[in-house]
LODREN-29313 format. One record per residue (C-alpha): residue in three letters; x, y, z. Coordinates in nm, 3 decimals. Example, Ala and Ser with C-alpha at 12.3 -4.5 7.8 and 13.67 -1.06 7.14 Angstrom:
// LODREN-29313
> ala, 1.230, -0.450, 0.780
> ser, 1.367, -0.106, 0.714
END
This chain:
// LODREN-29313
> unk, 14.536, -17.512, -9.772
> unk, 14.299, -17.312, -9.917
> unk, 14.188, -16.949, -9.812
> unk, 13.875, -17.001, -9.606
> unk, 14.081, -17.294, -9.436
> unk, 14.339, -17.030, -9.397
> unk, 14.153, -16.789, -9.210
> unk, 14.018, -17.085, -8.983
> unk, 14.363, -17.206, -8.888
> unk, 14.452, -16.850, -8.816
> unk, 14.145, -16.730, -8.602
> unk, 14.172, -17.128, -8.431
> unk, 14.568, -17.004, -8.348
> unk, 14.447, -16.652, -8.214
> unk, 14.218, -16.811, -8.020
> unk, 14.386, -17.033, -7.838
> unk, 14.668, -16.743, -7.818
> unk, 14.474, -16.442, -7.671
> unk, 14.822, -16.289, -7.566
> unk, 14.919, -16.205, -7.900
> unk, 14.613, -15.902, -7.912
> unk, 14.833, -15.761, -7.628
> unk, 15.027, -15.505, -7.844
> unk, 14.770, -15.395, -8.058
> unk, 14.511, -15.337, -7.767
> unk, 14.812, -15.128, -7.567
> unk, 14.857, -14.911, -7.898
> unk, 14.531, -14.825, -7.934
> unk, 14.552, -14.704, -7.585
> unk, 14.796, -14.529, -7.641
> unk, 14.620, -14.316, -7.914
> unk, 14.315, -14.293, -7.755
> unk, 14.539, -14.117, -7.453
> unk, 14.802, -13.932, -7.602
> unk, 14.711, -13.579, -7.805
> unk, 14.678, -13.609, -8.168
> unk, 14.998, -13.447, -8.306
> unk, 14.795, -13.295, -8.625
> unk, 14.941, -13.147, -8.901
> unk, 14.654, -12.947, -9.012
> unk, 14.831, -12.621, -9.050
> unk, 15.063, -12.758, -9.336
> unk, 14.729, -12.923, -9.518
> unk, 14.615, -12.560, -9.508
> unk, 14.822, -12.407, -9.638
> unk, 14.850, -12.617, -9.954
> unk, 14.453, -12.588, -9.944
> unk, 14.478, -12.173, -9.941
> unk, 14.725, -12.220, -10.261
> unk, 14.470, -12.460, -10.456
> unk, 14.182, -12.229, -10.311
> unk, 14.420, -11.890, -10.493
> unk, 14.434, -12.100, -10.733
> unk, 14.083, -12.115, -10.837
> unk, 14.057, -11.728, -10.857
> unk, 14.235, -11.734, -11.156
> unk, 14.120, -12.021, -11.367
> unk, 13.771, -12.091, -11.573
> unk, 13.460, -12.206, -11.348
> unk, 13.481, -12.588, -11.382
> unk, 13.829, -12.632, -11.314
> unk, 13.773, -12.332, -10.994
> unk, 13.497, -12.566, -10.873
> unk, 13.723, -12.931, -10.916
> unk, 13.981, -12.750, -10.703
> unk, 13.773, -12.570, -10.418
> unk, 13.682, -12.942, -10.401
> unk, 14.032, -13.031, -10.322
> unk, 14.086, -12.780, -10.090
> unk, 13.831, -12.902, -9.865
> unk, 13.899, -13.218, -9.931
> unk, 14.266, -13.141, -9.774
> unk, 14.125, -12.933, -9.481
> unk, 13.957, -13.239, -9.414
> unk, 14.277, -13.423, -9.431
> unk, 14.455, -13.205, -9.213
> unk, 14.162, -13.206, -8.931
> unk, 14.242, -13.602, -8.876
> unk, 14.571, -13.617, -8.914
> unk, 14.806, -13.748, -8.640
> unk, 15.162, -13.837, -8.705
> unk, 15.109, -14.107, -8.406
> unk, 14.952, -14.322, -8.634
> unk, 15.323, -14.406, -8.825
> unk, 15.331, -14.639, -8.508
> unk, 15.088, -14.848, -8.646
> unk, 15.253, -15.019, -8.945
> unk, 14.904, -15.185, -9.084
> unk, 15.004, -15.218, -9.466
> unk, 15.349, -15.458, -9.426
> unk, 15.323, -15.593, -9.077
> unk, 14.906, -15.590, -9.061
> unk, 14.936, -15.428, -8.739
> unk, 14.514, -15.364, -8.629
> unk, 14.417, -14.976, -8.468
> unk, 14.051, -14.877, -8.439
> unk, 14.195, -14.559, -8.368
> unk, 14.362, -14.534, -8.677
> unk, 14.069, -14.662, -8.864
> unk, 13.838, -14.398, -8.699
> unk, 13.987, -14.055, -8.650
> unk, 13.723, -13.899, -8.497
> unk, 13.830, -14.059, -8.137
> unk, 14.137, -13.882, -8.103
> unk, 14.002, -13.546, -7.956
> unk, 14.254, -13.343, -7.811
> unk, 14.539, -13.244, -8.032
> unk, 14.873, -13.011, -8.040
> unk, 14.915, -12.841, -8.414
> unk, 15.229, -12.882, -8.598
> unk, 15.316, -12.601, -8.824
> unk, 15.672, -12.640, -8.914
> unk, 15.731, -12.846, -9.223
> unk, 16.069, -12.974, -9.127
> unk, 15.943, -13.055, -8.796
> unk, 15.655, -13.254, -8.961
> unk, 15.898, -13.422, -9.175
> unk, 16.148, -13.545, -8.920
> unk, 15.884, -13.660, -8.654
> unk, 15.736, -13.850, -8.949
> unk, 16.034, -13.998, -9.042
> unk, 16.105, -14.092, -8.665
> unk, 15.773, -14.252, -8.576
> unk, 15.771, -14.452, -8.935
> unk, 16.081, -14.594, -8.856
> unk, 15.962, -14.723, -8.489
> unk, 15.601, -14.862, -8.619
> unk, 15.831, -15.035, -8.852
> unk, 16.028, -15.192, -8.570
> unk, 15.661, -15.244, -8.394
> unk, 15.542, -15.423, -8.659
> unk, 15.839, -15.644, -8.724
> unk, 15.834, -15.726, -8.277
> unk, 15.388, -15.763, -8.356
> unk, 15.471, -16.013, -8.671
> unk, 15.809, -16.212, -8.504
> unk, 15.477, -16.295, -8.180
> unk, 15.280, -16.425, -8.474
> unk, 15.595, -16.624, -8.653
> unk, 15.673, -16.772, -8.325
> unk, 15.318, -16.909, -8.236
> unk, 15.268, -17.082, -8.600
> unk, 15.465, -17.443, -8.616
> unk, 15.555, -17.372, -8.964
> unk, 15.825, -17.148, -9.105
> unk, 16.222, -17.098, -9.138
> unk, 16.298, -16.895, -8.860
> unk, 16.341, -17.001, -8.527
> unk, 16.075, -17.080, -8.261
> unk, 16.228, -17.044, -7.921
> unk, 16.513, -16.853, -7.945
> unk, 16.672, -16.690, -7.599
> unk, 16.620, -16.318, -7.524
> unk, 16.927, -16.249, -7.662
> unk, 16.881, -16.409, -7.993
> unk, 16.537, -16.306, -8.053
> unk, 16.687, -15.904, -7.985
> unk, 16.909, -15.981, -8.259
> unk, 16.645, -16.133, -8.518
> unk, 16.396, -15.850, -8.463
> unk, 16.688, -15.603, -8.511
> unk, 16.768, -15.811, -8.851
> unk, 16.397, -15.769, -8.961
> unk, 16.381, -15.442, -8.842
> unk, 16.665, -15.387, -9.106
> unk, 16.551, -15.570, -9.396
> unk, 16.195, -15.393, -9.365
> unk, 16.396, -15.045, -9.360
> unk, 16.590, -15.151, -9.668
> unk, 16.283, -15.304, -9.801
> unk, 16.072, -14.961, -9.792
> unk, 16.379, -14.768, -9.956
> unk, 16.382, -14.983, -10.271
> unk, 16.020, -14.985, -10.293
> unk, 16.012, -14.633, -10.276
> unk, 16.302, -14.600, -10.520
> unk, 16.145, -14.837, -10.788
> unk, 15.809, -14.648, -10.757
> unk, 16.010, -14.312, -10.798
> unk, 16.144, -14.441, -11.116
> unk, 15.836, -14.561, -11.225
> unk, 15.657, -14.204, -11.178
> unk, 15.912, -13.906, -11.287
> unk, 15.939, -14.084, -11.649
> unk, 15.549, -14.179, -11.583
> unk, 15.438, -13.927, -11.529
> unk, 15.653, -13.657, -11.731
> unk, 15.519, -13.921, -12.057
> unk, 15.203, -13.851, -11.953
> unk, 15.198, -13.536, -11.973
> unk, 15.352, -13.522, -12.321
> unk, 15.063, -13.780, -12.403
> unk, 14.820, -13.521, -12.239
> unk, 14.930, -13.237, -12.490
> unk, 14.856, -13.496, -12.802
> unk, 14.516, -13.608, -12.670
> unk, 14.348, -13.574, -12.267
> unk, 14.305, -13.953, -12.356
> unk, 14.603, -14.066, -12.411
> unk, 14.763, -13.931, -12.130
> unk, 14.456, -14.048, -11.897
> unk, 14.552, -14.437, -12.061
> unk, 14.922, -14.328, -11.905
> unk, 14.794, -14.286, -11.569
> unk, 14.595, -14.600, -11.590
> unk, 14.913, -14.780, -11.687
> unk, 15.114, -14.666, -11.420
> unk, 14.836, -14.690, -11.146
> unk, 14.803, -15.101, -11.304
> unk, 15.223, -15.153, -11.309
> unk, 15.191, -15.021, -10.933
> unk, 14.921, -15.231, -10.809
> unk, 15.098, -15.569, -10.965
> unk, 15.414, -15.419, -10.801
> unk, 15.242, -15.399, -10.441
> unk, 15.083, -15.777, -10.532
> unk, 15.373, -15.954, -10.622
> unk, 15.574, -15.819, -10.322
> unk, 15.261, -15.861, -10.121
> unk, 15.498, -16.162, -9.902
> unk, 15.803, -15.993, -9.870
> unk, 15.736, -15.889, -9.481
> unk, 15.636, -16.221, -9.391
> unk, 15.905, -16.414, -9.572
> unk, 16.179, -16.141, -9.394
> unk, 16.002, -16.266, -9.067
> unk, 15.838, -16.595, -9.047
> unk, 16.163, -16.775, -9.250
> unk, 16.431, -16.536, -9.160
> unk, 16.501, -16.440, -9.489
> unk, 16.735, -16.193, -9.655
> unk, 16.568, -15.947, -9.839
> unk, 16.716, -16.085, -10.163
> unk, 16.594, -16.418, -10.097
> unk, 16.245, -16.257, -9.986
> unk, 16.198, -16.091, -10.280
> unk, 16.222, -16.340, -10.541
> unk, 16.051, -16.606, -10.317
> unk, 15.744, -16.365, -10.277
> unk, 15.722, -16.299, -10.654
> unk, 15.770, -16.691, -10.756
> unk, 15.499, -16.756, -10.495
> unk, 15.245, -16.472, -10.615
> unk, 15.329, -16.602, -11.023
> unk, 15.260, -16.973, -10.916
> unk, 14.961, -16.862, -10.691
> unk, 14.782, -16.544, -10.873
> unk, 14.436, -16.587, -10.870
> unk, 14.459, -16.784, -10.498
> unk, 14.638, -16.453, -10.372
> unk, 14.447, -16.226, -10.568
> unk, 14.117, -16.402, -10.394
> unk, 14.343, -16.385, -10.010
> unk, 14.407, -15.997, -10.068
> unk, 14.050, -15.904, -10.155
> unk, 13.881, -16.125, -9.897
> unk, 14.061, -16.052, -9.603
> unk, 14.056, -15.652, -9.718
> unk, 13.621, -15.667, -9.738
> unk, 13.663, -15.876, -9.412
> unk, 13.838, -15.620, -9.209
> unk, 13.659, -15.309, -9.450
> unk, 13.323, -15.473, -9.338
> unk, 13.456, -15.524, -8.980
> unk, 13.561, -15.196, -8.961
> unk, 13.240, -15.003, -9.013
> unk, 13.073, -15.244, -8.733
> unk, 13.352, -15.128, -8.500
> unk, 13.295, -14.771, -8.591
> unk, 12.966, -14.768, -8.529
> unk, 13.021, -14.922, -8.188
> unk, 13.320, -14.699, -8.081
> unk, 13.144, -14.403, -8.174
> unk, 12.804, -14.519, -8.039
> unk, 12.919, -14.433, -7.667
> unk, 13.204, -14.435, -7.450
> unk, 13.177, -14.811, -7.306
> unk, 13.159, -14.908, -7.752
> unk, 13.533, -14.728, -7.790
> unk, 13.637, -15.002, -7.526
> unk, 13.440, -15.278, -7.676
> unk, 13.576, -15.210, -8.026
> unk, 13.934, -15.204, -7.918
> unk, 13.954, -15.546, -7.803
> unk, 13.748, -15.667, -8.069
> unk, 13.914, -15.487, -8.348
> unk, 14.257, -15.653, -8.266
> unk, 14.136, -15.979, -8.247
> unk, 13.994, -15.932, -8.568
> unk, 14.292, -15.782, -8.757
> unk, 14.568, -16.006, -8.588
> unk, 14.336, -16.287, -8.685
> unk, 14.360, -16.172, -9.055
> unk, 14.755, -16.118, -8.991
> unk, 14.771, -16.490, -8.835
> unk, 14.564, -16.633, -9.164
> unk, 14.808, -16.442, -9.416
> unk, 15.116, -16.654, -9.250
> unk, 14.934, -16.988, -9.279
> unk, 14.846, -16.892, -9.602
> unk, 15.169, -16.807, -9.724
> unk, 15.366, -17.067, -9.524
> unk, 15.104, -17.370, -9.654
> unk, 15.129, -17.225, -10.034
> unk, 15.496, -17.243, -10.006
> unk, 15.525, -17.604, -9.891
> unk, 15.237, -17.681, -10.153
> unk, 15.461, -17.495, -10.442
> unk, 15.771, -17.700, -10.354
> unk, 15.614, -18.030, -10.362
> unk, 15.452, -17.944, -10.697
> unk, 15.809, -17.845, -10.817
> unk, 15.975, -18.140, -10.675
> unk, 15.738, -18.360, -10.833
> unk, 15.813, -18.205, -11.227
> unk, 16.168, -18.227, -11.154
> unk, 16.140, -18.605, -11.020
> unk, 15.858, -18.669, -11.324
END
């Protein structure tokens, strides 16, 4: 199945499964309610060291980092640690209020750095275990896939648990692999930087390329933990044998969907900001649009798969 036919099946299945917009829609209520827990004191700070900073250097490089102490103020005036509930880079999990700031009025500040930290950490881990409850609705209304279908309560407690883990462990290696990637990165270019500026910017361009093939070829990993119940072992390598077999096809899936809901999300913006009846127009919409996307990324995946094996079958039997 191709990728336009992909995004077909998956808006047909959203459509005829409204329910499944439910938990996005009650999250975004949820931020548009609850007071933005901002961390703008802790952006500030770093911004006042970058702004001492450029007291004491020459002109250009006191101008490139006044620019980046704004640029954190800025940061730091729309943050909210809420938005770790929404897990929209592994699970695909759709907030207009995450995707426009500016709604969330009313905040309490957060100056303690420890407190930041751990209230981070905390909400991270539950928008993990919302996305993993968001993506097991989606795995169970596709007729394709490993994992069960109709498993009892009890059952299905213990499966999102299960995927709840896996995505936990999954994030820690990640983030391990692209800490080893860095400190050595990043300490060789430096050394490069003393040689020649050049060769230490064609450093950074390496590492920025190894870590965007990295995020690509693990781009499945969630949905293979989910939709077939996989260990994360087994998700892994069946991820990066899917994305090696299918590069271009999932190169094309990642960039399409991402203008889709880019494009998508400016229209939304502009109607949640426009008045107070758009912010409840965009909600609705927004979700179906994202868990549309999210629905489209299983078929795709799930249809690839089946088309991979049969191509592999038929070598082996040729």
């Amino acid at each position: 199945m191709g990728i336009i036919d992909s995004l077909s099946a998956g808006y047909r299945l959203i459509g005829r499964r409204i329910e499944l917009l439910l938990l996005p829609i009650l999250l975004d209520i949820f931020l548009r309610f609850a007071p933005r827990l901002s961390i703008a004191p802790l952006f500030e700070r770093v911004a006042s060291f970058y702004a001492g900073l450029a007291d004491q250097v020459d002109p250009e490089s006191a101008v490139f980092l006044g620019q980046v102490a704004e640029m954190l103020v800025a940061w730091g005036r729309y943050s909210n640690l809420w938005n770790g509930l929404v897990n929209g880079s592994l699970f695909h999990v759709p907030s207009i209020m995450v995707a426009v700031p500016e709604l969330q009025t009313e905040s309490i500040s957060i100056s303690s750095l420890v407190v930041a930290g751990g209230l981070a950490a905390l909400l991270g881990l539950f928008g993990l275990l919302v996305g993993v409850i968001y993506m097991n609705f989606l795995a169970r209304a596709l007729p394709l896939g490993e994992g069960e279908k109709n498993p009892s309560l009890g059952s299905l407690v213990r499966m999102v648990l299960r995927h709840w883990f896996r995505a936990v462990l999954f994030v820690l290696v990640v983030a391990l692999a692209l800490t080893l990637l860095y400190v050595p990165g990043a300490l060789a270019a430096g050394l490069f930087g003393l040689i020649h500026p050049l060769a230490g910017n064609l450093v950074g361009l390496l590492l920025s390329g190894l870590t965007l093939a990295i995020f690509l070829y693990l781009y499945f990993v969630p949905v293979a933990i989910v939709l077939d119940d996989l260990p994360l072992r087994t998700a892994l390598w069946r991820s990066m044998t899917l994305v090696r077999h299918n590069l271009g096809a999932t190169l094309a899936f990642v960039l399409l969907t991402t203008l889709i809901a880019w494009g998508f999300g400016l229209l939304m913006r502009n109607l949640a900001l426009a008045n107070a009846a758009g912010i409840w127009l965009a909600i609705p919409l927004y979700a179906f649009i994202g868990t549309g996307l999210a629905m489209a990324l299983l078929v795709f995946y799930r249809t690839r798969l089946i088309v991979m094996a049969q191509k592999m079958s038929a070598q082996q039997n040729g």
